[in-house]
ZABA-180069 format. One record per residue: x, y, z of N, C-alpha, C in turn; residue number from 0. Coordinates in pm, 1 decimal, always signed. Example, Ala and Ser with C-alpha at 12.3 -4.5 7.8 and 13.67 -1.06 7.14 Angstrom:
BEGIN
<kolgu n_xx="+1319.0" n_yy="-569.0" n_zz="+780.0" ca_xx="+1230.0" ca_yy="-450.0" ca_zz="+780.0" c_xx="+1320.0" c_yy="-330.0" c_zz="+780.0" k="0"/>
<kolgu n_xx="+1285.0" n_yy="-225.0" n_zz="+708.0" ca_xx="+1367.0" ca_yy="-106.0" ca_zz="+714.0" c_xx="+1290.0" c_yy="+3.0" c_zz="+787.0" k="1"/>
% end
This chain:
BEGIN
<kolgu n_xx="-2209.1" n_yy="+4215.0" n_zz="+1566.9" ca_xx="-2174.8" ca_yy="+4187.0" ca_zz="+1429.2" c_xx="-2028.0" c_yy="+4217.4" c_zz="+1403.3" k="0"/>
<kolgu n_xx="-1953.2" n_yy="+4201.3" n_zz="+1504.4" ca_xx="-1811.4" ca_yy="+4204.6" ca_zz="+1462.3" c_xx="-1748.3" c_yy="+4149.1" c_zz="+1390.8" k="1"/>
<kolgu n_xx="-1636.6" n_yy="+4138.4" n_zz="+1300.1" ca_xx="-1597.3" ca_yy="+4106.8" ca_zz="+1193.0" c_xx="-1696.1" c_yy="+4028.0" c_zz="+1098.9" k="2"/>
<kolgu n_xx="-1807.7" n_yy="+4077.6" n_zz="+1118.4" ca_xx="-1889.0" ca_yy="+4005.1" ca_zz="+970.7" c_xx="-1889.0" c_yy="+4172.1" c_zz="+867.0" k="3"/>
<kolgu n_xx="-1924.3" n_yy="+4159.3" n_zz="+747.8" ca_xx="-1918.1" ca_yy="+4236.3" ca_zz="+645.5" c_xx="-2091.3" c_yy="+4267.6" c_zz="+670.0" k="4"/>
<kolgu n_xx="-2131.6" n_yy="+4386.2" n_zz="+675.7" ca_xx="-2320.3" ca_yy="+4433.7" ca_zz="+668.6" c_xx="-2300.7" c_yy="+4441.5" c_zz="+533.1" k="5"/>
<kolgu n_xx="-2244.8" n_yy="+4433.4" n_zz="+456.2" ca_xx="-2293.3" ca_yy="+4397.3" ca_zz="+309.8" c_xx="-2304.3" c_yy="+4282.5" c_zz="+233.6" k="6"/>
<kolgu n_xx="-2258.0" n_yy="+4179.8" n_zz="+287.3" ca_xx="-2274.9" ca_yy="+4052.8" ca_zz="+206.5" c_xx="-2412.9" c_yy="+4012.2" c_zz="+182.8" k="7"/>
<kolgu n_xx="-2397.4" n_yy="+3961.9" n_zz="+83.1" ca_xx="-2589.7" ca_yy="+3933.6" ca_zz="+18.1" c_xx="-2608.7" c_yy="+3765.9" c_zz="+120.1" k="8"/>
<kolgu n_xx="-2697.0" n_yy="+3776.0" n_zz="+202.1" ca_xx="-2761.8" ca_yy="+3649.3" ca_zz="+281.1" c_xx="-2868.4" c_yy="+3592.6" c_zz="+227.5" k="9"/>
<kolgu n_xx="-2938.9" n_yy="+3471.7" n_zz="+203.4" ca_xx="-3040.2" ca_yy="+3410.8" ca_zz="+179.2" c_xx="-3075.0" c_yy="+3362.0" c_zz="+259.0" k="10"/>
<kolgu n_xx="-3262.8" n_yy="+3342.9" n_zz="+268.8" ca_xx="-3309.2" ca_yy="+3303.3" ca_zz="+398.4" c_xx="-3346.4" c_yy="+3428.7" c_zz="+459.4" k="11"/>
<kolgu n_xx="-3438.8" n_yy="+3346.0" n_zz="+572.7" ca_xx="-3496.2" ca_yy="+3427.1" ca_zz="+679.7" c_xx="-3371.1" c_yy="+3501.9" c_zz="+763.2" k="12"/>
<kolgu n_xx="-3303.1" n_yy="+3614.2" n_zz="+744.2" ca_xx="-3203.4" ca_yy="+3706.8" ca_zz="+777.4" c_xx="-3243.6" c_yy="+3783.3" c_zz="+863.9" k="13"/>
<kolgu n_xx="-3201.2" n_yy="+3875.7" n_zz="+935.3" ca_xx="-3258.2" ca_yy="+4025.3" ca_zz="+1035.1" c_xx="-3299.8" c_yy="+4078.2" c_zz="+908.1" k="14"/>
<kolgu n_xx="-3207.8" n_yy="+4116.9" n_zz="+822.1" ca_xx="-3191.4" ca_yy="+4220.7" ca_zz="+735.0" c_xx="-3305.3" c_yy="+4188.2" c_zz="+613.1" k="15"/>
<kolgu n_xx="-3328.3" n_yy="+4068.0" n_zz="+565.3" ca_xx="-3448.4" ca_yy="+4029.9" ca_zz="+495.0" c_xx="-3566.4" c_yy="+4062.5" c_zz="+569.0" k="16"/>
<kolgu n_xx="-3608.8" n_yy="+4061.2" n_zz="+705.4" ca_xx="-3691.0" ca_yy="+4100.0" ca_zz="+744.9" c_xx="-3706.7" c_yy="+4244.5" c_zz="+754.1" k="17"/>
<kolgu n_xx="-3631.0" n_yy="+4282.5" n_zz="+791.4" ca_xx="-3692.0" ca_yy="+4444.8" ca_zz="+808.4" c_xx="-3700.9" c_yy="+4536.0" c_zz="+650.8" k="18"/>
<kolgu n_xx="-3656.2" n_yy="+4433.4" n_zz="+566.5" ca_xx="-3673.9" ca_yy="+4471.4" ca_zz="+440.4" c_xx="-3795.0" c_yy="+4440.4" c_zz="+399.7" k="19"/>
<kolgu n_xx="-3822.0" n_yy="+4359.9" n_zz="+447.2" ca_xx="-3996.3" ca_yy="+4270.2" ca_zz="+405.6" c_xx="-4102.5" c_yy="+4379.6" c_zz="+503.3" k="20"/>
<kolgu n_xx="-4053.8" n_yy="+4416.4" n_zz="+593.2" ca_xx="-4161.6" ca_yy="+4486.5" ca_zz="+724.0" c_xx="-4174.5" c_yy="+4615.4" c_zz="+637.9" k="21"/>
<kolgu n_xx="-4057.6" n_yy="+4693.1" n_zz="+591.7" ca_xx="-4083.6" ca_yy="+4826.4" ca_zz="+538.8" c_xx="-4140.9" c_yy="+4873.3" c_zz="+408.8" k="22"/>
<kolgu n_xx="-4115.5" n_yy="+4751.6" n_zz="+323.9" ca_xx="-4193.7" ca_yy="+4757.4" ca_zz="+195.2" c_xx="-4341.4" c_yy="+4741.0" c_zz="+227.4" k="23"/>
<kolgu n_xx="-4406.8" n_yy="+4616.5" n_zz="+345.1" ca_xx="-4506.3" ca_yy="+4613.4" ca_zz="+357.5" c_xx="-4563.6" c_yy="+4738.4" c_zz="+400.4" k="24"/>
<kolgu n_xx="-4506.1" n_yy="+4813.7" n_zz="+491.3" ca_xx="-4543.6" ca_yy="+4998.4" ca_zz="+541.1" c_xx="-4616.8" c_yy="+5026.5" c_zz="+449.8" k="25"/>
<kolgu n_xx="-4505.6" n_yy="+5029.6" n_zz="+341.3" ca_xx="-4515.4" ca_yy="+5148.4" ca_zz="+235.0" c_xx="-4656.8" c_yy="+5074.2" c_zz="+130.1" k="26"/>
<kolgu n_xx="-4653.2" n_yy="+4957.0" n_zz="+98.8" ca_xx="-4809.8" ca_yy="+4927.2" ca_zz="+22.2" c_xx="-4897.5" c_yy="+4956.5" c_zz="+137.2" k="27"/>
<kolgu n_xx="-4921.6" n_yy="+4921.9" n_zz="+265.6" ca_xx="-5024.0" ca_yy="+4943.0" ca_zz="+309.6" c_xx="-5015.7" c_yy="+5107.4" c_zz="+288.2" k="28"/>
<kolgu n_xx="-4899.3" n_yy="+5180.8" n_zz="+350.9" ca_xx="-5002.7" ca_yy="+5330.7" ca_zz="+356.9" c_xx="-5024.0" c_yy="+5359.0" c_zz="+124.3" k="29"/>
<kolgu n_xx="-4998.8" n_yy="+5335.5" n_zz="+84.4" ca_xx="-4985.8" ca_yy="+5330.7" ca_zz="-44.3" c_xx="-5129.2" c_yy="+5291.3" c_zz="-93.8" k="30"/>
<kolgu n_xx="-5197.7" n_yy="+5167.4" n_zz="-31.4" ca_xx="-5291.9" ca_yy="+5132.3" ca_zz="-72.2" c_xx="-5397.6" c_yy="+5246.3" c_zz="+7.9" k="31"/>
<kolgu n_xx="-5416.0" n_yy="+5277.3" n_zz="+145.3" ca_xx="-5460.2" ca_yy="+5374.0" ca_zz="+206.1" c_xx="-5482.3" c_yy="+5513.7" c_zz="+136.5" k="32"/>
<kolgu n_xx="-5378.9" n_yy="+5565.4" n_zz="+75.6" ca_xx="-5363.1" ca_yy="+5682.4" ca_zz="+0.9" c_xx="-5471.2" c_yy="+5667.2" c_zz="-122.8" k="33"/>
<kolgu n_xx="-5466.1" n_yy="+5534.4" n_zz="-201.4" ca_xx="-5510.5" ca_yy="+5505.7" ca_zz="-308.6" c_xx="-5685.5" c_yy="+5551.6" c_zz="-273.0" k="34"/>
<kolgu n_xx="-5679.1" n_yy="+5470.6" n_zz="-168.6" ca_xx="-5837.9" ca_yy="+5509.1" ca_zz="-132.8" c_xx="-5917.0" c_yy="+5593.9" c_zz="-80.4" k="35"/>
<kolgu n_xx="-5811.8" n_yy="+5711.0" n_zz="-12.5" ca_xx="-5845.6" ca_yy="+5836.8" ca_zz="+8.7" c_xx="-5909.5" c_yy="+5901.5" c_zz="-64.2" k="36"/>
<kolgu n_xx="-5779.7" n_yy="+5881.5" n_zz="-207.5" ca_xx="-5804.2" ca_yy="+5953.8" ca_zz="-320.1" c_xx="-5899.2" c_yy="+5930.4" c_zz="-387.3" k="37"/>
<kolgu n_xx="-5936.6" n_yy="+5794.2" n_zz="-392.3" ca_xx="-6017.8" ca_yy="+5796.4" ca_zz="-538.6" c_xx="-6177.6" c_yy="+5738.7" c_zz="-473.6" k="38"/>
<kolgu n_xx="-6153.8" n_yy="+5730.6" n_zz="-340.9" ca_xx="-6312.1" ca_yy="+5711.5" ca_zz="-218.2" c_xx="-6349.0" c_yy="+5526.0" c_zz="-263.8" k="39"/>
<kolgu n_xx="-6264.4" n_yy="+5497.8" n_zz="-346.4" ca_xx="-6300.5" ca_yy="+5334.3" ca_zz="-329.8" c_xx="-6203.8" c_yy="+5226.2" c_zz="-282.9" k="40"/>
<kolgu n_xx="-6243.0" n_yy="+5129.6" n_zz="-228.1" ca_xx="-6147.0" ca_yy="+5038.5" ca_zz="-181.5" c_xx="-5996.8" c_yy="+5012.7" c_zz="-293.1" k="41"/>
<kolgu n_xx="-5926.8" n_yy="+4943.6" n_zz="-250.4" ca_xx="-5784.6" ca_yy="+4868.6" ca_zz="-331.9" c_xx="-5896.2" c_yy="+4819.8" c_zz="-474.0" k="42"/>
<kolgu n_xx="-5866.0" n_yy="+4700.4" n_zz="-404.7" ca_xx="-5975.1" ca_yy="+4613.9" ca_zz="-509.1" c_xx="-6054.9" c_yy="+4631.9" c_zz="-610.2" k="43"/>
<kolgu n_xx="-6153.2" n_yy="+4706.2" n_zz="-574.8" ca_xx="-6214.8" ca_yy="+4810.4" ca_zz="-657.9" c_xx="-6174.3" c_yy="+4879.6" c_zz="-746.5" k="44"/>
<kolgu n_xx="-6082.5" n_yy="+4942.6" n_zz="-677.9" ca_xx="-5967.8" ca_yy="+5057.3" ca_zz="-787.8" c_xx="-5904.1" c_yy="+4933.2" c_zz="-906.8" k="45"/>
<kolgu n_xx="-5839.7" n_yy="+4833.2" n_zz="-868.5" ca_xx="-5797.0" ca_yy="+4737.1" ca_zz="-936.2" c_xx="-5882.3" c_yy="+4642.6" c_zz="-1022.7" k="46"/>
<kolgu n_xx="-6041.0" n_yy="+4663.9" n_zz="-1002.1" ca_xx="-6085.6" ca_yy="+4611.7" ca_zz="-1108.0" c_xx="-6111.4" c_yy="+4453.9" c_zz="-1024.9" k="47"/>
<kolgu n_xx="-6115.5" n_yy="+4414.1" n_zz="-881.5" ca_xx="-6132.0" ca_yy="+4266.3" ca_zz="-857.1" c_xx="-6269.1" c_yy="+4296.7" c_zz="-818.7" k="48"/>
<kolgu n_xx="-6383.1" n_yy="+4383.3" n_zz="-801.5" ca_xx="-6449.7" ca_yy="+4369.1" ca_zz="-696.9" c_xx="-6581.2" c_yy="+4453.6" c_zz="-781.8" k="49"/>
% end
């Protein structure tokens, strides 16, 4: 990545759009996981689809 700027805003399928997309997904899955620890019922459930 020599003389490119790591801050310019890119559109499109990017490196950097992806691993942005991979780590948010982390965080809902363990997020949704937690949810159901806690409260002993699925996502869904908790949300009222099911």
């Amino acid at each position: 990545m020599q003389g490119e700027d790591r801050n310019d805003v890119k559109l499109g399928f990017t490196p950097q759009a992806e691993n942005w997309n991979g780590r948010l997904a982390m965080i809902g899955f363990i997020a949704a996981l937690i949810t159901e620890l806690a409260t002993g019922q699925g996502v869904l459930h908790f949300l009222g689809l099911m």
